[in-house]
N, C-alpha and C positions, 0 to 999 in steps of 0.2 A: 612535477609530482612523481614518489617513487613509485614502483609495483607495489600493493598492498593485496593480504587478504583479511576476510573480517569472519567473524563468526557471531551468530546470536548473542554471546557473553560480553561482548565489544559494546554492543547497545546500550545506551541509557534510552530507556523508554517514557515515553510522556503520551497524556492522552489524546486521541485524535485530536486535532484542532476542532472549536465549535458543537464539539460532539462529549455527551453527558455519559456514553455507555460506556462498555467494559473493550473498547477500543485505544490500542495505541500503537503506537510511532517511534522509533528509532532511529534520527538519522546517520550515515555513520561516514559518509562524502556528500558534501554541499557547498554552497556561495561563499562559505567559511575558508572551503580547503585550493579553490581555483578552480575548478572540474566546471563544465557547462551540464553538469546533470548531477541529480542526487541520488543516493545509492541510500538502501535501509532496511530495516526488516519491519516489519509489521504481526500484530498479533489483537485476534479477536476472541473476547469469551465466548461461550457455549448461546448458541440462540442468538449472539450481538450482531450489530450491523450498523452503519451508519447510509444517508443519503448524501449525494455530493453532487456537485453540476461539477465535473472533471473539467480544471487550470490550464495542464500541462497534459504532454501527452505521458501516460504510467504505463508501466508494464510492470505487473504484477505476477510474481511467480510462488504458487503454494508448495512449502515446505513438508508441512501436517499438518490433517483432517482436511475440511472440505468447507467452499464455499460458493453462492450463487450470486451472478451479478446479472440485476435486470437494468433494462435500458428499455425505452421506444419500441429497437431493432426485438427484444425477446428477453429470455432468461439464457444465464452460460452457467453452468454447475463445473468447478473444476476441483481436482484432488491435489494430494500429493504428487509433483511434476508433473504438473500442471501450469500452462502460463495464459495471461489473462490481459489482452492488450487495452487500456480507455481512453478512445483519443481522446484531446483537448476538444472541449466544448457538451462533451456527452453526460446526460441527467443520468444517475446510474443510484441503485438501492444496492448495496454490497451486505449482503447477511450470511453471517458463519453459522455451520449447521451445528448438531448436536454436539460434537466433538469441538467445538471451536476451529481456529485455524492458524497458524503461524506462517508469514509469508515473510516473501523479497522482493524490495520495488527498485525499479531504475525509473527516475522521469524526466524528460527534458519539458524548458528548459527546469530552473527549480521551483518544487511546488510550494516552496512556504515566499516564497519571492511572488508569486503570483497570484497567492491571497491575500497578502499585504496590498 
């Protein structure tokens, strides 16, 4: 696999899986490309948020604007560079604030392999 870099523009965006809001997903390395991890941007409307029981372990890193992810453990409020780890297994509520939010996710192994 070459060195690559990608940018927001790279993305085709689809909506979160399972999930009816103003949430989506662009993957841009996956089970497609040979990589043991999926590489993507992420992007939430204003007030959206979805719930998830976390597949794979994500790292999630904010772009723009801001968003909060509660778990059991608590609430994490993160911004612009800002990164956001969810291991595998963790029940987590991810709601973007006012401003919405545009992120970057890495997750092993890959998440849409693990919701199948």
């Amino acid at each position: 696999m070459p060195v690559r870099k990608f940018a927001i523009a790279d993305a085709v965006f689809e909506r979160s899986p399972g999930q009816d809001g103003d949430v989506f997903v662009g993957n841009l390395v996956d089970q497609r490309h040979g990589a043991p991890i999926t590489i993507g941007f992420g992007r939430y409307g204003p007030g959206q948020g979805l719930d998830e029981t976390i597949a794979v372990d994500d790292v999630m890193i904010v772009l723009e604007g801001r968003l909060s992810v509660s778990s059991e453990a608590g609430t994490v409020t993160a911004g612009s560079g800002e990164i956001v780890h969810m291991p595998k297994g963790a029940a987590v509520s991810i709601r973007a604030h006012e401003e919405g939010a545009v992120t970057a996710y890495v997750t092993y192994p890959h998440w849409q392999e693990a919701r199948d």
